[in-house]
Backbone as XML, in Angstrom:
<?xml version="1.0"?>
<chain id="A" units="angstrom">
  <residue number="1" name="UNK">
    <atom name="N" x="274.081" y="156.948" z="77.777"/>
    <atom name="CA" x="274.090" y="158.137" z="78.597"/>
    <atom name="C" x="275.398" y="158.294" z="79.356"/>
  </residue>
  <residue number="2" name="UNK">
    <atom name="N" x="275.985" y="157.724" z="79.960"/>
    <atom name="CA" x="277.089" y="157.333" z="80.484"/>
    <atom name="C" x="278.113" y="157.595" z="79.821"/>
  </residue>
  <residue number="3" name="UNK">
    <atom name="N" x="278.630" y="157.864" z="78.404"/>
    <atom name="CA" x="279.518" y="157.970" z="77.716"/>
    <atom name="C" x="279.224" y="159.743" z="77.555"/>
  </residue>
  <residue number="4" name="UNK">
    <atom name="N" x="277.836" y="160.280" z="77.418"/>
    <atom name="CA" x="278.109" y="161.787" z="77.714"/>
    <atom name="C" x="278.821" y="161.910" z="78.701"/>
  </residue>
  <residue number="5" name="UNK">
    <atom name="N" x="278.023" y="161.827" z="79.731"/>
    <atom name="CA" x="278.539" y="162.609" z="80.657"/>
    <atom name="C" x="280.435" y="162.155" z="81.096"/>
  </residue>
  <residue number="6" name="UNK">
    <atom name="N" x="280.874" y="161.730" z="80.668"/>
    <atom name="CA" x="282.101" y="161.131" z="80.347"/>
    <atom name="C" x="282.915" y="162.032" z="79.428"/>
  </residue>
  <residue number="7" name="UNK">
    <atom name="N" x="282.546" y="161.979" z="78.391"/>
    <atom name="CA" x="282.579" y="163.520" z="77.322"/>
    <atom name="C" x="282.648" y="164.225" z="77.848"/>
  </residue>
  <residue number="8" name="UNK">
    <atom name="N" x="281.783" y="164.900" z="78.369"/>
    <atom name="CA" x="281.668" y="166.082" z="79.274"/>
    <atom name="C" x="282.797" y="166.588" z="80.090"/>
  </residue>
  <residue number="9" name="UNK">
    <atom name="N" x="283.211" y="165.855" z="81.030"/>
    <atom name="CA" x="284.033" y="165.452" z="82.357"/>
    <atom name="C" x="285.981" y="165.584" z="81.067"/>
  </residue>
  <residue number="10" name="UNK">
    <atom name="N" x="285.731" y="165.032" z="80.309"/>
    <atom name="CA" x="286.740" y="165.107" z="79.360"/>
    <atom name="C" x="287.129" y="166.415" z="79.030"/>
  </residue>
  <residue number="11" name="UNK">
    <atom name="N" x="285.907" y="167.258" z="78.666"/>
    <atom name="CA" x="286.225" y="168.471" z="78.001"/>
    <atom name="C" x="286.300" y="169.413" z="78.515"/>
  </residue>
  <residue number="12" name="UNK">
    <atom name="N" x="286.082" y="169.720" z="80.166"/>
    <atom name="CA" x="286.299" y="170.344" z="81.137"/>
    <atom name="C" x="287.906" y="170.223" z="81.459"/>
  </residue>
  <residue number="13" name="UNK">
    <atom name="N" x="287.986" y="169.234" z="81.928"/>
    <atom name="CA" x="289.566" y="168.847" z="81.796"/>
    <atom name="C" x="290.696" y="169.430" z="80.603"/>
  </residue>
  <residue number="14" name="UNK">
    <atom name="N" x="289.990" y="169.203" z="79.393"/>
    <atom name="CA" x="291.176" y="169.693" z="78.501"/>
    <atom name="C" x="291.357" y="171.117" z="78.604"/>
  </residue>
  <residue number="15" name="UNK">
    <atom name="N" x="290.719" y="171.901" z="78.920"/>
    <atom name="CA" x="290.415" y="173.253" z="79.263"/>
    <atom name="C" x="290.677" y="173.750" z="80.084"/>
  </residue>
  <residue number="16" name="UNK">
    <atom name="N" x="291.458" y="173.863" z="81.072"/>
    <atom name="CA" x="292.138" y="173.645" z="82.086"/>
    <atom name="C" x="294.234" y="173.790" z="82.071"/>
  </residue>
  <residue number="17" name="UNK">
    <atom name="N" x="294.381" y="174.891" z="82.470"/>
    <atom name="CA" x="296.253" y="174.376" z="82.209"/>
    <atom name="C" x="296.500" y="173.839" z="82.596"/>
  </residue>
  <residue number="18" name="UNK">
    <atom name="N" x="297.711" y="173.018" z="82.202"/>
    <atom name="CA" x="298.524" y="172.510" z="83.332"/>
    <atom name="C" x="299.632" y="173.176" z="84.128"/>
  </residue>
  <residue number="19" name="UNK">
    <atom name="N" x="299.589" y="172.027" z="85.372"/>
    <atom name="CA" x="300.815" y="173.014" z="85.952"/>
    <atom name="C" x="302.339" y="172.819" z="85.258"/>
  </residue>
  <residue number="20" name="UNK">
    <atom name="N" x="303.308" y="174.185" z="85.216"/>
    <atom name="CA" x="304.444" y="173.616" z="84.489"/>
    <atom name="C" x="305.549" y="172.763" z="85.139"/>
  </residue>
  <residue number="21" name="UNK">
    <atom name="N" x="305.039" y="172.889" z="86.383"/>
    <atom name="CA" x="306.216" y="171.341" z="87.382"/>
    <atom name="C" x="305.621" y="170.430" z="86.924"/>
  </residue>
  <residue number="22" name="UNK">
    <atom name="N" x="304.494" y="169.847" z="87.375"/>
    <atom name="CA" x="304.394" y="168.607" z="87.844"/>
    <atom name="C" x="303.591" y="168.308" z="86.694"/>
  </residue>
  <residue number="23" name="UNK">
    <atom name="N" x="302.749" y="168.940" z="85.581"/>
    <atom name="CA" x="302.010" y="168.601" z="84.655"/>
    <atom name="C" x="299.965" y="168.308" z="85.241"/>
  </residue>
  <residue number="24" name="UNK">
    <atom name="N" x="300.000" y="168.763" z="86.162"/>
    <atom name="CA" x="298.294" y="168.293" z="86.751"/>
    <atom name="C" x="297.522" y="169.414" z="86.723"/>
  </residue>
  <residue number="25" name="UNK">
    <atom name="N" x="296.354" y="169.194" z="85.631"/>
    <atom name="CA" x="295.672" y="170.151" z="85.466"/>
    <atom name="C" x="295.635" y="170.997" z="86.970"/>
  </residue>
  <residue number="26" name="UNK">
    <atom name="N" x="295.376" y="172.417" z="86.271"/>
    <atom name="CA" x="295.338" y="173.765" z="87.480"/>
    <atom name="C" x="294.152" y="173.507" z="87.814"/>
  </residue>
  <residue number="27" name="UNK">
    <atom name="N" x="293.924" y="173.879" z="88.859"/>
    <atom name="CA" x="292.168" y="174.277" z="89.403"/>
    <atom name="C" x="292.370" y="175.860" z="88.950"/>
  </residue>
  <residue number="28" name="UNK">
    <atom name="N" x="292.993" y="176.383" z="90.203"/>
    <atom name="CA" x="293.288" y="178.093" z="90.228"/>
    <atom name="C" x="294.408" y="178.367" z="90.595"/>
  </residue>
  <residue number="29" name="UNK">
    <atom name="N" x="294.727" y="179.569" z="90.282"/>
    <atom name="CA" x="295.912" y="180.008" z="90.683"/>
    <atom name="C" x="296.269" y="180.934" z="91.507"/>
  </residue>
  <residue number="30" name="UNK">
    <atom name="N" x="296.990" y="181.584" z="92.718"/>
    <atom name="CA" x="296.794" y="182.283" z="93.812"/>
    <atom name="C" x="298.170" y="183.395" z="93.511"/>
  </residue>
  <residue number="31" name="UNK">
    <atom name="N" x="298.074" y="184.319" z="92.843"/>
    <atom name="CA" x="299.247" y="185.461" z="93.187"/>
    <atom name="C" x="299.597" y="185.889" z="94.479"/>
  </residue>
  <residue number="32" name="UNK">
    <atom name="N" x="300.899" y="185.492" z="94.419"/>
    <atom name="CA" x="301.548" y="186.114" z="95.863"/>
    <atom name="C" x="302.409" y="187.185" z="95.902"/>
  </residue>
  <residue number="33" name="UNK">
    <atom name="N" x="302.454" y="187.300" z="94.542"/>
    <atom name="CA" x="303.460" y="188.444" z="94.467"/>
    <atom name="C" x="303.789" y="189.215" z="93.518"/>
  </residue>
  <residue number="34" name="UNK">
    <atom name="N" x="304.488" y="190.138" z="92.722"/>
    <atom name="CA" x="304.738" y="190.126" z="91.251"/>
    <atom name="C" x="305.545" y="189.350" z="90.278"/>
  </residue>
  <residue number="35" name="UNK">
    <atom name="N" x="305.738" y="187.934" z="90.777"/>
    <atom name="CA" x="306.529" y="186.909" z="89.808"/>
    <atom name="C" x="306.295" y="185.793" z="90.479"/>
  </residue>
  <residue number="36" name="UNK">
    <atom name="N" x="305.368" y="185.635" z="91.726"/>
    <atom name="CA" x="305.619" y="184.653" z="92.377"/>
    <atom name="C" x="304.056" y="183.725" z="92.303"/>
  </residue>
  <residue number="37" name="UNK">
    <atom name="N" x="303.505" y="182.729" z="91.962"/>
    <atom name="CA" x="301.970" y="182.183" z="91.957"/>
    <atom name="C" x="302.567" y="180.872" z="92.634"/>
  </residue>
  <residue number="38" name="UNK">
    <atom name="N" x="300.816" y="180.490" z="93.199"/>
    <atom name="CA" x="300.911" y="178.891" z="93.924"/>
    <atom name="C" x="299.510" y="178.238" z="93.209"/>
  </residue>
  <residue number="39" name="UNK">
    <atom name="N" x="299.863" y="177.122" z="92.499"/>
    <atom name="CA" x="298.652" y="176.364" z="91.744"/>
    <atom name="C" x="298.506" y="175.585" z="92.782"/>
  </residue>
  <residue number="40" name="UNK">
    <atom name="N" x="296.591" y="175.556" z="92.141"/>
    <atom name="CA" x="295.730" y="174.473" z="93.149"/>
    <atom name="C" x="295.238" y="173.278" z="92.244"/>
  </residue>
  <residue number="41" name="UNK">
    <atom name="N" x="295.171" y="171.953" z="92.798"/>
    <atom name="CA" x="294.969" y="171.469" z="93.878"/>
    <atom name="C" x="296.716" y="171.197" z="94.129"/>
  </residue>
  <residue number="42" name="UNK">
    <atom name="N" x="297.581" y="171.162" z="93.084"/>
    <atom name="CA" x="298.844" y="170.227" z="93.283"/>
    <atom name="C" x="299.429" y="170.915" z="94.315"/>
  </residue>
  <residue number="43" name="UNK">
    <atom name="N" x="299.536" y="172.423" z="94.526"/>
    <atom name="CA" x="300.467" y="173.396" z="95.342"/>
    <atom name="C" x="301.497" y="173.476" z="95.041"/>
  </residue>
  <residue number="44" name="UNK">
    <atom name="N" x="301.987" y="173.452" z="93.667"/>
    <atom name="CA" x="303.285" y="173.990" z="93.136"/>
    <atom name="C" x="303.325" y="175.524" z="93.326"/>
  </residue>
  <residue number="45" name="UNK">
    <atom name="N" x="305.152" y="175.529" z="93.723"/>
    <atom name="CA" x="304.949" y="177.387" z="93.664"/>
    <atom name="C" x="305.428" y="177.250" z="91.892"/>
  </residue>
  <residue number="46" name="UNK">
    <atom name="N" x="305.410" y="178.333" z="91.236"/>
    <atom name="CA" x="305.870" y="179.100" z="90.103"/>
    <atom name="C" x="305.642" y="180.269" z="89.795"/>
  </residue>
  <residue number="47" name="UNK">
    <atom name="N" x="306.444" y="180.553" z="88.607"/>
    <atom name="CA" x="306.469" y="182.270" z="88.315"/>
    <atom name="C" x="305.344" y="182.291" z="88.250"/>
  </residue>
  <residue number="48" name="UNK">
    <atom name="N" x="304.386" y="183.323" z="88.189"/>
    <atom name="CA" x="303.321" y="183.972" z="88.009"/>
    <atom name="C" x="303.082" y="183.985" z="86.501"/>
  </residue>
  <residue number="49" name="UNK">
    <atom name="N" x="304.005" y="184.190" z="85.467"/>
    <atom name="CA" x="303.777" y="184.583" z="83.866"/>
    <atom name="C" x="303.771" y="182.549" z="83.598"/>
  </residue>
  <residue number="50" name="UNK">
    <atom name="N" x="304.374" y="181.818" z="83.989"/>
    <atom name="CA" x="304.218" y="180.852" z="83.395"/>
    <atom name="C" x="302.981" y="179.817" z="83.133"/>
  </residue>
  <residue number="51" name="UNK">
    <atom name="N" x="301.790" y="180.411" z="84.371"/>
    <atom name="CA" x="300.493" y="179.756" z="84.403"/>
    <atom name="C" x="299.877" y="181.135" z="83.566"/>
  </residue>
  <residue number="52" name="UNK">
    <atom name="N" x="298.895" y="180.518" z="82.484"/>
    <atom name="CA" x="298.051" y="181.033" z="81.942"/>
    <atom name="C" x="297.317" y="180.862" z="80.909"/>
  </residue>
  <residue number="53" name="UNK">
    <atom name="N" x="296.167" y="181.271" z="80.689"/>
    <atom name="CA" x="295.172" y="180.766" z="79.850"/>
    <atom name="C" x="295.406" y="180.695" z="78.457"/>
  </residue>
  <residue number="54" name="UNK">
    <atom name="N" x="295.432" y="179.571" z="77.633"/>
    <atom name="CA" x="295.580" y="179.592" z="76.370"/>
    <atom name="C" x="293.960" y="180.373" z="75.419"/>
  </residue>
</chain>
């Protein structure tokens, strides 16, 4: 049982972007502007076009 829910926890994760600084999966992303975003949890700023959903 333990190895599901492990799986699980895995495949949530891969699904998920990363950020393009620092590489740590995104939670969310916060527009501040028209080019400007701040990813969560890490708090990198970046462009706005460079975070996005594959």
């Amino acid at each position: 049982m333990g190895s599901e829910s492990s799986d699980r926890a895995g495949e949530a994760d891969s699904s998920r972007p990363d950020c393009p600084r620092c590489d740590e999966p995104v939670g969310f992303v916060a527009v501040s502007g028209p080019t400007t975003a701040s990813v969560s949890p890490c708090g990198c700023t970046v462009p706005a076009a460079a975070v996005q959903r594959e």
